[in-house]
N, C-alpha and C positions, 0 to 999 in steps of 0.2 A: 576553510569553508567560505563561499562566495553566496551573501544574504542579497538578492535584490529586495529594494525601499521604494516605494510610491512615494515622488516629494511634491511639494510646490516649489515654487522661484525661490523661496525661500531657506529653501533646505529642507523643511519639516514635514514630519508625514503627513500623507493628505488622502483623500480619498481617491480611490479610480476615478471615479467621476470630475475629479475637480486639481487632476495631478496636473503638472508641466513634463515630469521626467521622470524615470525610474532608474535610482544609480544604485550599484551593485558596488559592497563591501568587502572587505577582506581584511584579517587583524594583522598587521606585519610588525614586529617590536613589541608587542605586545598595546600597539594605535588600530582602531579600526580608520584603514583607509579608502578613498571613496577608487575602485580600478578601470571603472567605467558607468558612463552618462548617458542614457538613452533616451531622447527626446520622444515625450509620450501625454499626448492630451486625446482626452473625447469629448469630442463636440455636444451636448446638448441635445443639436438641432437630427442625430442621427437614428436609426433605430437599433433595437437591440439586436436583433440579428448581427445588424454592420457593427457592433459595439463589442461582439463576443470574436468576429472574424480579424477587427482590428485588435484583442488581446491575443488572443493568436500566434497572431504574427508577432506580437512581442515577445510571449514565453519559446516561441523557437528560438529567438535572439537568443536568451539568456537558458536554453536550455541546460548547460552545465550546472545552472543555482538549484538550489533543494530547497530553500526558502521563499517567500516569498513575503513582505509584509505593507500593511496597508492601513487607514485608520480605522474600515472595515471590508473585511473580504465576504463576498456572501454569494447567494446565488449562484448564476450561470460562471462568476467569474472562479466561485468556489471549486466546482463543479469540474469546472477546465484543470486547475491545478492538482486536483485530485485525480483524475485521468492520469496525467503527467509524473503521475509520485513526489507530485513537489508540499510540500507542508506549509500554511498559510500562518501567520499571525496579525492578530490587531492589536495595533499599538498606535500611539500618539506621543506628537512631541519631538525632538533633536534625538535622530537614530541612535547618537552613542549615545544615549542615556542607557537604552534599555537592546544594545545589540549581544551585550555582555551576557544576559539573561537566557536570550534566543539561545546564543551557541550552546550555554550550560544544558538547557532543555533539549538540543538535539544530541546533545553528543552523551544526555541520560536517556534518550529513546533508543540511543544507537546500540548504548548498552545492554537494555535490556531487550531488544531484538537477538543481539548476537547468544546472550543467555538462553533464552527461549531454543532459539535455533538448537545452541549446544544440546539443551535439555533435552529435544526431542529426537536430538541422533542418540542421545545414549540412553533412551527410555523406547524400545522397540514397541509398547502401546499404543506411541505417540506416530502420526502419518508425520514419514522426513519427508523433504520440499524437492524437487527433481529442478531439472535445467528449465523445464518450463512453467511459466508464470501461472500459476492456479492450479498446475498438478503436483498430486502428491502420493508417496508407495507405503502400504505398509507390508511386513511379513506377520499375515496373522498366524500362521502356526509358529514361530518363533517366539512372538509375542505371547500365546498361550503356554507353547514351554518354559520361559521366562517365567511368567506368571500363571501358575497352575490353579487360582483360584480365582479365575477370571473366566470368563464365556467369551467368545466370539461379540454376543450382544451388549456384553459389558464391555467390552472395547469398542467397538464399534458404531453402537448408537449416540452416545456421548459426541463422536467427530462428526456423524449425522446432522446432527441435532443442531451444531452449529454451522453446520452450511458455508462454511468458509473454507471452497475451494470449488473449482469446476470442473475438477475430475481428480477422482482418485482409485489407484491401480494395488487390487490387495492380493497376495502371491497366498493359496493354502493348500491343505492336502485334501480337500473335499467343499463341496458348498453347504452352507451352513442352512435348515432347514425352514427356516426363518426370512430367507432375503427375499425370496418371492412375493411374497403376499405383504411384507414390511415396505420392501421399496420398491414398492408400487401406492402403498397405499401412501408413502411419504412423497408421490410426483417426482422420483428418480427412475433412468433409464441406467440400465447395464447389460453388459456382455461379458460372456466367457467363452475362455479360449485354452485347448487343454496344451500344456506345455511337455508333459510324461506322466506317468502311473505313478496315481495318485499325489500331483502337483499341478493344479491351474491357478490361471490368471482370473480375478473376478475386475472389469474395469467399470466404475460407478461414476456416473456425468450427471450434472442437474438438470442437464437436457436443454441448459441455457447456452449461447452462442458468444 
């Protein structure tokens, strides 16, 4: 894993605002070594706008890292790395103090990402994740024969409810009496699309872009 570090002259972590360089880590022997140096200050005398376009341009640089740390990440710069799926920390001080820590913490997110993942392919309640970024499928009649003591609304409102996707594609043998007047009155758009007798596609968007 390759951690880019906000330093000063010094080596140590430093603020956006007040860095010289941003050098990007890596542990080899079990030493975090430094595998590259990128010359990186902002000026003071610039604006935010010109401040967010020249980070930018730096996290293409180091597009490969998934970390990023600082001795505070916040705002717009926050903002940028989270767009990019990169994970920020603040920390202070001689990086190997505390790179040790970072990795430990990514590589327990990682796990419990892949857990999750797992959990939700083999729990068919659960919407699995497709090729694209925000969509996701479930088989509601699968999932109700699976679990016979479940409704449609009992599966479904709950992944509603939390809003965490931008479209999801639910395969059943009928529509459920309920989604009209539910997700509408919830500010979701959908369509359906009949696939065979008595088999449609119902596809549910937040109507967000």
């Amino acid at each position: 894993m390759r951690i880019a570090v906000c330093t000063d002259e010094a080596g140590q972590t430093s603020q956006i605002w007040e860095g010289s360089a941003v050098r990007i880590y890596s542990k080899k022997n079990n030493l975090w070594c430094i595998d590259e140096e990128l010359p990186y200050t902002v000026a003071t005398t610039i604006s935010l706008t010109e401040a967010k376009e020249s980070f930018s341009v730096l996290l293409h640089k180091i597009r490969d890292c998934k970390v990023f740390v600082a001795v505070e990440v916040s705002g717009q710069f926050y903002y940028q790395l989270e767009f990019r799926h990169m994970n920020s920390y603040n920390a202070t001080g001689e990086p190997a103090q505390y790179l040790d820590s970072i990795l430990a913490a990514e590589i327990t997110e990682q796990n419990l990402a892949s857990r999750k993942k797992a959990e939700a392919l083999s729990d068919p309640t659960k919407p699995q994740p497709t090729e694209q970024e925000g969509v996701y499928y479930i088989n509601l009649s699968k999932a109700m024969a699976d679990s016979p003591c479940l409704t449609s609304k009992s599966i479904l409102l709950p992944i509603l409810a939390e809003r965490n996707f931008k479209e999801i594609i639910i395969e059943c043998q009928h529509i459920p009496r309920w989604f009209e007047a539910d997700l509408k009155a919830q500010g979701f758009l959908h369509s359906i699309t009949a696939q065979a007798e008595n088999k449609m596609t119902v596809t549910i968007t937040t109507g967000m872009t």
